[in-house]
C-alpha positions as CSV (number, residue, x, y, z in Angstrom):
1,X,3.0,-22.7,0.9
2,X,5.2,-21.5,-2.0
3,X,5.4,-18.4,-3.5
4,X,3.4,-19.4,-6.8
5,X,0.2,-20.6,-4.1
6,X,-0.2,-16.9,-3.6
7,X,-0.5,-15.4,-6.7
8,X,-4.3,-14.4,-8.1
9,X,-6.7,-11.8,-7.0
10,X,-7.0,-10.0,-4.1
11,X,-9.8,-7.7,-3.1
12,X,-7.2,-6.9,0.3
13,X,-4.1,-6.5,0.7
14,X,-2.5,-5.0,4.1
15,X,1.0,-4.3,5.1
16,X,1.9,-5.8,8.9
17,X,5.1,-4.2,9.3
18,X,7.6,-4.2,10.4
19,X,8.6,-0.9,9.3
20,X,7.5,1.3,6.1
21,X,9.6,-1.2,3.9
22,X,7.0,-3.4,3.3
23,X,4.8,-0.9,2.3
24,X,6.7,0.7,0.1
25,X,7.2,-2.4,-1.3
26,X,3.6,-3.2,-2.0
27,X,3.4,0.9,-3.3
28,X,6.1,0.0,-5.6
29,X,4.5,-3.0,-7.5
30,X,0.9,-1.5,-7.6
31,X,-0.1,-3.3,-4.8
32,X,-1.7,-0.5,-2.0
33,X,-4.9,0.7,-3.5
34,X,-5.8,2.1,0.0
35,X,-3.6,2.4,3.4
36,X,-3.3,0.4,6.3
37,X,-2.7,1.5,10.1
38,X,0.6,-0.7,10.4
39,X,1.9,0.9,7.0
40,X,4.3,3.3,8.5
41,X,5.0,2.7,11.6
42,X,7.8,0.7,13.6
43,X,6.6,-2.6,14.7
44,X,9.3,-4.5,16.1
45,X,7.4,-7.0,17.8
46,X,5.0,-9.4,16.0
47,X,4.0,-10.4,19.4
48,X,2.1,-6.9,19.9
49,X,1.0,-7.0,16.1
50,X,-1.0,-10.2,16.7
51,X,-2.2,-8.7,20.0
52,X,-3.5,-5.4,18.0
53,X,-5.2,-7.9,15.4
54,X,-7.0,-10.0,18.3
55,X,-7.9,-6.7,20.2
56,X,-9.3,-5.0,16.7
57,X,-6.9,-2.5,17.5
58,X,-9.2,-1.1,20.0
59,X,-7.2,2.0,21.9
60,X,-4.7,2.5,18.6
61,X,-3.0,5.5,19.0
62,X,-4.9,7.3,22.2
63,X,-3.1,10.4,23.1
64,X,-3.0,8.4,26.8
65,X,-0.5,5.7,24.8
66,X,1.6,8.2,22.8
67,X,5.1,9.0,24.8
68,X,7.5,11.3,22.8
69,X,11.1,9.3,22.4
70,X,13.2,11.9,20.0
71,X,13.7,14.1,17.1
72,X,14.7,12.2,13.8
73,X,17.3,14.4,11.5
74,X,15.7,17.5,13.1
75,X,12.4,17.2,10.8
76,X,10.0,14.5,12.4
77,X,9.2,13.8,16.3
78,X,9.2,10.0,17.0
79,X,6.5,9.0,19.0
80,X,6.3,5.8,20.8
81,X,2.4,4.2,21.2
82,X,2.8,2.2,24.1
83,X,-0.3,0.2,23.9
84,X,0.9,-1.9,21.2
85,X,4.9,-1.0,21.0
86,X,5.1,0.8,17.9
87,X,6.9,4.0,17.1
88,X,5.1,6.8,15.3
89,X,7.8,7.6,12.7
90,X,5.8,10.0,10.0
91,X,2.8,11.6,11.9
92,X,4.6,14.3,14.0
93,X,6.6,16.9,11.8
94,X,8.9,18.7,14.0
95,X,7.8,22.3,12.6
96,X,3.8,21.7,13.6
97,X,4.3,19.7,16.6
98,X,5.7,20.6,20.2
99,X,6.8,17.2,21.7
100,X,4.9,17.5,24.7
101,X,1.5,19.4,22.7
102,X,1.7,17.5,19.3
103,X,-0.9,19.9,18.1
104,X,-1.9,17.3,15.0
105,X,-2.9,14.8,17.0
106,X,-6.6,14.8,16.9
107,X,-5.8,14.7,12.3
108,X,-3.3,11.9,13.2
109,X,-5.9,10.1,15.2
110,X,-8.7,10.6,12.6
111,X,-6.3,8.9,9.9
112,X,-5.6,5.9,12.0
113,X,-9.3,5.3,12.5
114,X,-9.8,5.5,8.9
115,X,-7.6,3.1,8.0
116,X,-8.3,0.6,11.2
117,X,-11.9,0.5,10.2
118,X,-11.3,-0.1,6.5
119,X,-8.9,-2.8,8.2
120,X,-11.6,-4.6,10.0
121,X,-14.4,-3.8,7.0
122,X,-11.9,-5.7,5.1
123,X,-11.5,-8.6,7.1
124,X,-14.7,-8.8,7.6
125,X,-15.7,-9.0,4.0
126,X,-13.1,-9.8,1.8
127,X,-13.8,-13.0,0.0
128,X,-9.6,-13.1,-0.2
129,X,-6.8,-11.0,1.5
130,X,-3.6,-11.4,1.5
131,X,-1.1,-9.9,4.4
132,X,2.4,-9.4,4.5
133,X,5.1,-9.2,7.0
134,X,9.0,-8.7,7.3
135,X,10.2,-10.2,10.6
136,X,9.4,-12.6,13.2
137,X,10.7,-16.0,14.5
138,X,8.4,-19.3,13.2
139,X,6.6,-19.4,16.9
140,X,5.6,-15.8,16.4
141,X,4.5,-16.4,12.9
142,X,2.5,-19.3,13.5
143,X,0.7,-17.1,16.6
144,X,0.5,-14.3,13.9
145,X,-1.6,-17.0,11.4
146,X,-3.8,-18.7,14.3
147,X,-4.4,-14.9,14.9
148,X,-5.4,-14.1,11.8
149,X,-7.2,-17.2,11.6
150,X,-9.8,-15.5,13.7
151,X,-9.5,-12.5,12.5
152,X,-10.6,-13.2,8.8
153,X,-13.9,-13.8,7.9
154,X,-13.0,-16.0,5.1
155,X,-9.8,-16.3,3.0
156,X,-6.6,-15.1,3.0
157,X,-2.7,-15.9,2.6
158,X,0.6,-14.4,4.7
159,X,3.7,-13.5,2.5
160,X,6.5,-13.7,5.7
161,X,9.8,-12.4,4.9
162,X,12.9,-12.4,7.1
163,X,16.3,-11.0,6.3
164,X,18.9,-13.2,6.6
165,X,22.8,-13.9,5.5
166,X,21.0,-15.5,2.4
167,X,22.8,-14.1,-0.8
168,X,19.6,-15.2,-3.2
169,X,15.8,-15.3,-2.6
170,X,14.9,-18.4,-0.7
171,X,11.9,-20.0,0.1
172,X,12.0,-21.9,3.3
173,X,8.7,-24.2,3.0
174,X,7.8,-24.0,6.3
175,X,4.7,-26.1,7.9
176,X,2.5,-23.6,8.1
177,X,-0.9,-23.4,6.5
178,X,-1.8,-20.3,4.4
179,X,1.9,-19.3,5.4
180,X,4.6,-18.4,2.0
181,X,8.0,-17.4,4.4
182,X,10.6,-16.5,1.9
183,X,14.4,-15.0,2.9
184,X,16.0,-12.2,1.2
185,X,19.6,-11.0,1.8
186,X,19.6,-8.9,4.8
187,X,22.6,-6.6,4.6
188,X,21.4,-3.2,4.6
189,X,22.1,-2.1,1.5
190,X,20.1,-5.1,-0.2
191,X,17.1,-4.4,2.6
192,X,16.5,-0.7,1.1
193,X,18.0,-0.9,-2.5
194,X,19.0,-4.2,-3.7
195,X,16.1,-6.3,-3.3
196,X,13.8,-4.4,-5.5
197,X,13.7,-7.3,-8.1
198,X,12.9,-9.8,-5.6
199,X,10.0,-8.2,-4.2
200,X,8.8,-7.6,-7.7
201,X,8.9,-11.4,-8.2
202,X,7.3,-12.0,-5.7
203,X,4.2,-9.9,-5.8
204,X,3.9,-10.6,-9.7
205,X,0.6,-12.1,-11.1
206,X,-0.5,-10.5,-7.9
207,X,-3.5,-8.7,-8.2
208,X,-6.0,-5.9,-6.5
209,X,-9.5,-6.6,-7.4
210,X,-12.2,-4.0,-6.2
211,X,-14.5,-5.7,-3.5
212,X,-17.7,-7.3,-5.4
């Protein structure tokens, strides 16, 4: 697919990671009427993000998966959930939560089963969704779209971006149904600041439409 097969409405559109970027991305361009449970948090691995999609992300964040790693800048705990490999990154503010205690758990908890079950409403209902995902090698894409495949209940398209040495936006046609892959440059500056305009390109003529 290219990038102008995506565009129309949308009564869906969810952020799969893998961190906040994409997100905020989607925030920045109008596009995140309502949050997702892989919006801010670290998912490294697409592997375990197809595996949360299969599973329904039953067992998301119980307090029998969540292992303290460290204190970022002094102001947030990370918190590694270890059922799915992702790392809590916004949840645990250092100044309400003990590592060991993390006394705003059970809020935490009830936040990510909000947004799991509007998640699976969604997929279950939505007439047309469209997901998005920085990261991941072709193989774990393709998993990620047979996934999803199964997952939705009808249709839907995948924006996949990976950063690369590209100096330009680049779409890199590859043979995957219901798939757009694009690269972006991947330098770090570009990643967080520079690629603002590219993102707005494309996620234009892009649209939320409230579920009929």
């Amino acid at each position: 697919m290219r990038l102008a097969d995506i565009k129309g409405d949308y009564d869906g559109i969810f952020s799969l990671g893998w961190l906040c970027l994409t997100a905020i991305q989607l925030e920045r361009n109008g596009l995140r009427p309502f949050a997702g449970p892989i919006d801010f948090v670290a998912s490294y691995t697409l592997p375990d993000i197809s595996r949360f999609l299969r599973n329904r992300g039953e067992g998301f964040m119980e307090r029998g998966h969540l292992r303290f790693e460290h204190t970022f800048g002094g102001t947030h705990h990370l918190v590694k959930e270890t059922a799915y490999n992702v790392i809590s990154n916004h949840d645990f503010f250092a100044h309400q939560n003990d590592p060991v205690n993390l006394e705003m758990y059970a809020y935490v908890k009830t936040k990510y089963d909000r947004q799991r079950a509007r998640l699976l409403e969604r997929a279950a209902n939505g007439k047309r969704l469209l997901f998005v995902r920085c990261g991941g090698t072709f193989d774990e894409v393709k998993e990620l779209r047979d996934t999803l495949d199964e997952f939705v209940s009808h249709d839907y398209n995948l924006l996949h971006v990976s950063e690369t040495s590209t100096k330009t936006l680049k779409e890199t046609d590859w043979p995957l149904a219901r798939v757009c892959s694009v690269e972006l440059p991947g330098d770090h500056e570009s990643v967080w600041n520079g690629n603002h305009d590219y993102w707005s390109y494309m996620l234009s003529d892009i649209c939320y439409r409230e579920l009929d």
